[in-house]
C-alpha positions as CSV (number, residue, x, y, z in Angstrom):
1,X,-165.5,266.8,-127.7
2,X,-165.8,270.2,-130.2
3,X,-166.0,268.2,-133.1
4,X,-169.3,266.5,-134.3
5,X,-168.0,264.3,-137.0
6,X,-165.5,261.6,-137.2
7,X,-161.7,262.7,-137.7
8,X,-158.6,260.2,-138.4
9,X,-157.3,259.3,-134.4
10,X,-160.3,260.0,-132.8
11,X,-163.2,258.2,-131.4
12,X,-165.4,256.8,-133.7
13,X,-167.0,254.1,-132.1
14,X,-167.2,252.5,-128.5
15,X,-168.5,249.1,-127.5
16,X,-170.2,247.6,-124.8
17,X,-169.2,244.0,-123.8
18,X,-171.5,242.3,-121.1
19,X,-172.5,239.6,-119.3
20,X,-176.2,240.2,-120.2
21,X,-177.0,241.9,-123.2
22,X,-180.7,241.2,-122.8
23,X,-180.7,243.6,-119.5
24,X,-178.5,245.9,-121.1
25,X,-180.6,246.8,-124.2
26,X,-183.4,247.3,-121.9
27,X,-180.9,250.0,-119.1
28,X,-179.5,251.6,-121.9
29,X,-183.3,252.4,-124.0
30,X,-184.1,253.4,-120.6
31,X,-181.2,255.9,-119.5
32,X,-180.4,257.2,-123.4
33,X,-183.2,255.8,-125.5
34,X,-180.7,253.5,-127.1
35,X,-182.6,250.7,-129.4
36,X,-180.4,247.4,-130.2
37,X,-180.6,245.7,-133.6
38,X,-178.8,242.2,-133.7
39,X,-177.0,241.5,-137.4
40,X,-178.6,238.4,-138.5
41,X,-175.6,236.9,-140.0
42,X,-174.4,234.0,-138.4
43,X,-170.6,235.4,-138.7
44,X,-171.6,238.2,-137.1
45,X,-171.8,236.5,-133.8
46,X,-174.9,238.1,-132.2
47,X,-173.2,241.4,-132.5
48,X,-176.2,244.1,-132.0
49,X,-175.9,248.0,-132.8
50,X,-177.4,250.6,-130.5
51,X,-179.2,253.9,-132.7
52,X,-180.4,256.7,-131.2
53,X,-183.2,257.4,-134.2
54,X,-181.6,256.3,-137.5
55,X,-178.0,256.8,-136.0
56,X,-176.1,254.3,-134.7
57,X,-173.8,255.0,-131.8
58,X,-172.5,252.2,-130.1
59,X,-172.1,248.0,-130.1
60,X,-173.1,245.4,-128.1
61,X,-171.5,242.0,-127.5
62,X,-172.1,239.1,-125.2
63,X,-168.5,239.0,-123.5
64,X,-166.9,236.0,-124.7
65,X,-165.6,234.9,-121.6
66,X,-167.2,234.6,-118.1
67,X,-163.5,235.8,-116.7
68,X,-163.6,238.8,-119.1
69,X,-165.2,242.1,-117.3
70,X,-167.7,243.9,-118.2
71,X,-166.8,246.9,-120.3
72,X,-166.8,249.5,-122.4
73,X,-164.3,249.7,-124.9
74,X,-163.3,253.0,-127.0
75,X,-161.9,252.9,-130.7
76,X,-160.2,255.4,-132.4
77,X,-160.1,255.4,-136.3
78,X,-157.0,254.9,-138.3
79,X,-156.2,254.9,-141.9
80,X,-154.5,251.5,-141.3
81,X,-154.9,249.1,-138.8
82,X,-152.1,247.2,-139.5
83,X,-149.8,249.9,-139.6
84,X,-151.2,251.4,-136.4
85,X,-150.9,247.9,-134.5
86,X,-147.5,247.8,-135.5
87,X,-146.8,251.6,-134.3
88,X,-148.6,251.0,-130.8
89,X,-145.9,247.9,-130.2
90,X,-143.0,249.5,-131.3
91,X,-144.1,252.5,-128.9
92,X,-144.3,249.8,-126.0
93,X,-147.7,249.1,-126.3
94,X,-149.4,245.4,-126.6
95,X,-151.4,243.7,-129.1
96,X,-154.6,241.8,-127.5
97,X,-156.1,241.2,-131.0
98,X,-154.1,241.2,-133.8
99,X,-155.6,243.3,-136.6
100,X,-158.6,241.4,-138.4
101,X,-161.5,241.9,-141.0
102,X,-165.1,242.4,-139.5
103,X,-167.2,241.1,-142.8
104,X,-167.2,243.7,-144.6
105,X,-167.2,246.7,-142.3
106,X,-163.7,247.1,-141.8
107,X,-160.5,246.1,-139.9
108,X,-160.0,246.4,-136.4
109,X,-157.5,245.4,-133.7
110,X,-157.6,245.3,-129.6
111,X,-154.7,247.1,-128.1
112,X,-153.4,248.1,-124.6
113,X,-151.1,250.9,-123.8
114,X,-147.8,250.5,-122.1
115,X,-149.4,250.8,-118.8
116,X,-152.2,248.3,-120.0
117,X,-155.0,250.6,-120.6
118,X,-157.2,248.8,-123.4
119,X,-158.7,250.1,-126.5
120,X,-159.3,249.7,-130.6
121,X,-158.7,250.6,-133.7
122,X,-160.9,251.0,-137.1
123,X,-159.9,250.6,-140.3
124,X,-163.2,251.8,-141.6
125,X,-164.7,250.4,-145.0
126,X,-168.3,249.8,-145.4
127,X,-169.3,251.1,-141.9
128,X,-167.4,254.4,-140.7
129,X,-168.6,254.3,-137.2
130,X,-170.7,256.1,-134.9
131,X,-173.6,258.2,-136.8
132,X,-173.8,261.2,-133.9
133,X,-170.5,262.3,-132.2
134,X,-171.5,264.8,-129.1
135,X,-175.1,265.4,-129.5
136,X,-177.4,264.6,-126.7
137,X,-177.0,260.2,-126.6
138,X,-173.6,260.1,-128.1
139,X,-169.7,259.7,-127.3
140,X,-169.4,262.9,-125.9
141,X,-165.3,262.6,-124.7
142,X,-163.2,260.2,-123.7
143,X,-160.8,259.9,-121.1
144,X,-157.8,258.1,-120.0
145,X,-157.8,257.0,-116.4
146,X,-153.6,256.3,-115.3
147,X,-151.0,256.1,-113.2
148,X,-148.5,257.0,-116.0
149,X,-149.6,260.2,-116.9
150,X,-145.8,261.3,-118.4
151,X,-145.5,258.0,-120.6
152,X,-149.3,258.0,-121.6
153,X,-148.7,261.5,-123.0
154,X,-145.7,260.4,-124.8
155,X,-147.2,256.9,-126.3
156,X,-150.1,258.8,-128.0
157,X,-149.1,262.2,-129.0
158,X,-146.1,259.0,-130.9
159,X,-148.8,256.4,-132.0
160,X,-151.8,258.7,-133.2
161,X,-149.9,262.4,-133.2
162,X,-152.7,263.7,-130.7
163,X,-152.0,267.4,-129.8
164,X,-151.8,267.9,-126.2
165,X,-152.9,271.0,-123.8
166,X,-151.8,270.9,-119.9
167,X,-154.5,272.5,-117.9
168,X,-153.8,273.5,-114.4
169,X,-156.3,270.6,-113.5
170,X,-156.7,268.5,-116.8
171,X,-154.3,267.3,-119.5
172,X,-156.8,267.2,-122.7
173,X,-156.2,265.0,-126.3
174,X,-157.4,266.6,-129.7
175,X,-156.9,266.5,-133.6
176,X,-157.3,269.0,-136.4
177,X,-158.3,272.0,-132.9
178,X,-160.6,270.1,-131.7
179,X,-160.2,268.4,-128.1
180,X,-161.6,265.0,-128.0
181,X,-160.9,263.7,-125.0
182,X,-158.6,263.8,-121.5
183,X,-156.1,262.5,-119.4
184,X,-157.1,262.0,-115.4
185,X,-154.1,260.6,-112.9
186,X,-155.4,257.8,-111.0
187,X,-154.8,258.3,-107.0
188,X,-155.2,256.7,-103.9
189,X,-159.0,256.8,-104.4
190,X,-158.5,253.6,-107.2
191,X,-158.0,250.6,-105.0
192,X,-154.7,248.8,-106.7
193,X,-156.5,246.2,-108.4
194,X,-158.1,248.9,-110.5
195,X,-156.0,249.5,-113.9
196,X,-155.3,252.0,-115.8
197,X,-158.8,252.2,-118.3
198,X,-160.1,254.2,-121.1
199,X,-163.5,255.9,-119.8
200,X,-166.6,256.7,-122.3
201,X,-168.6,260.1,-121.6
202,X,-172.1,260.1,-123.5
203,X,-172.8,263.6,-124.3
204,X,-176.9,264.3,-122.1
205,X,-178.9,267.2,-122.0
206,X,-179.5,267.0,-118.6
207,X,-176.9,265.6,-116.1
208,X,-179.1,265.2,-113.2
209,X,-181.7,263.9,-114.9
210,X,-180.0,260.9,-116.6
211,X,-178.4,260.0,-113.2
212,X,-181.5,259.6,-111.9
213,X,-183.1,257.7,-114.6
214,X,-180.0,255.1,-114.2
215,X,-179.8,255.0,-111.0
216,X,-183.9,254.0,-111.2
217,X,-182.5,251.8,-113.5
218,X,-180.0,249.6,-111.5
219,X,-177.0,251.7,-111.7
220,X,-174.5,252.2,-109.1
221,X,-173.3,256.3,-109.2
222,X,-170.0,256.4,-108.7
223,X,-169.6,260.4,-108.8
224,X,-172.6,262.3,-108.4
225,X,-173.5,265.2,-111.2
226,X,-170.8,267.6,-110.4
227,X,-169.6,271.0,-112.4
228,X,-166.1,270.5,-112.6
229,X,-164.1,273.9,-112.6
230,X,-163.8,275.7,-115.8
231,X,-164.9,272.7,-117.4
232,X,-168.6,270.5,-117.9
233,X,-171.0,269.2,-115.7
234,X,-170.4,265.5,-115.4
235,X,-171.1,262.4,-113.5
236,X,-170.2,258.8,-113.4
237,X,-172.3,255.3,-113.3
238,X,-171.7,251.7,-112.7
239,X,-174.2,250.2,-115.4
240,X,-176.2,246.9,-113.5
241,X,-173.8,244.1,-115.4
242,X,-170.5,246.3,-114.0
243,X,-169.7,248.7,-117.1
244,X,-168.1,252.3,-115.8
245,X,-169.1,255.1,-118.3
246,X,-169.5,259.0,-117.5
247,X,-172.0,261.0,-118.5
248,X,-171.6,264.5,-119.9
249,X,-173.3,268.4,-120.8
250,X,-173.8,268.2,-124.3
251,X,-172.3,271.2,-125.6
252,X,-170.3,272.0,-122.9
253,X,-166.7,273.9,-123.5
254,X,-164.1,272.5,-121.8
């Protein structure tokens, strides 16, 4: 991700939904020096907000069902979240949450692509989302893991006008000349059961070391720190509760 703020499309905020959110404040402080802070409202449902410092990057939520995974979940803000709901069915898409007020925060929705890839929207009002965008502890990039690479590319560059560059290796999303995020092709390596996901990348300054420090931590690593050609340095953990998330060279050029 080039850009550091938010921009209209992109990420601005991504979520963590667990089975334990007790264990997970306690990996995530460990591996990014996350701290969680529960809203004491009772509408709020328990809903807690990491910070790194005074920023805050990322939610936390007690998964609502024990059938639900564990997850992270990326949203992209939108000028209208009614609007956009509307746009991502009429592109084929699905509507998991219809569109809904969050207090006083904003509007938000859960949608899946048309090959069932899940994420959300923000309508922002009071809260505009994630404080740090690809500084060291942050969203960092964001990447669509599918087996549809020629219809995912046509859904969003429809639904959120994303420009789109073909690499010889790597299909990347951006807004405004700034790449946000990337498009990998799920092979044989994804046992069948696994569907097409959005995948979070938190920006580190040191690859190697973070692995570690999760890995002392309970996590499972699913690719080890690796310096992908022409682009970052990257790897990928299994958090203890089951969460997937990457991890990512903070000012890398991709």
């Amino acid at each position: 991700m080039k850009n550091t703020g938010l921009v209209t499309g992109a990420p601005c905020w991504v979520e963590l939904s667990t089975s334990d959110t007790q264990a997970a404040t306690a990996f995530y402080g460990t591996v990014f020096g996350w701290r969680a802070e529960v809203d004491p409202r009772p509408e709020a449902g328990g809903y807690a907000t990491f910070s790194l410092g005074e920023a805050p990057v990322a939610g936390l939520v007690q998964r609502p069902d024990p059938e639900q995974p564990t997850a992270w979940t990326i949203s992209f803000a939108v000028h209208g979240a009614d609007e956009t709901a509307a746009a991502v069915t009429e592109a084929g898409g699905s509507a998991l949450m219809e569109p809904m007020d969050v207090l006083d925060l904003g509007r938000f929705a859960i949608l899946a692509d048309p090959s069932g890839a899940v994420f959300s929207i923000w309508q922002a009002r009071e809260f505009a989302g994630a404080g740090l965008i690809n500084e060291p502890g942050s969203l960092g990039w964001a990447e669509l893991q599918t087996r549809d690479p020629v219809g995912s590319v046509a859904f969003y560059h429809r639904v959120f006008g994303w420009s789109i560059t073909h690499g010889e290796m790597y299909t990347q999303f951006g807004l405004e000349g700034a790449d946000f995020g990337g498009m990998a092709v799920m092979g044989e390596q994804f046992p069948p059961e696994v569907p097409p996901h959005w995948l979070p990348y938190f920006s580190v300054a040191d690859v190697d070391a973070t692995v570690s420090a999760a890995a002392t931590a309970g996590a499972e690593v699913l690719m080890p720190p690796t310096a992908m050609p022409e682009g970052p340095r990257i790897a990928v953990l299994r958090d203890p509760q089951g969460a997937v998330f990457g991890v990512y060279l903070a000012g890398s050029e991709t």
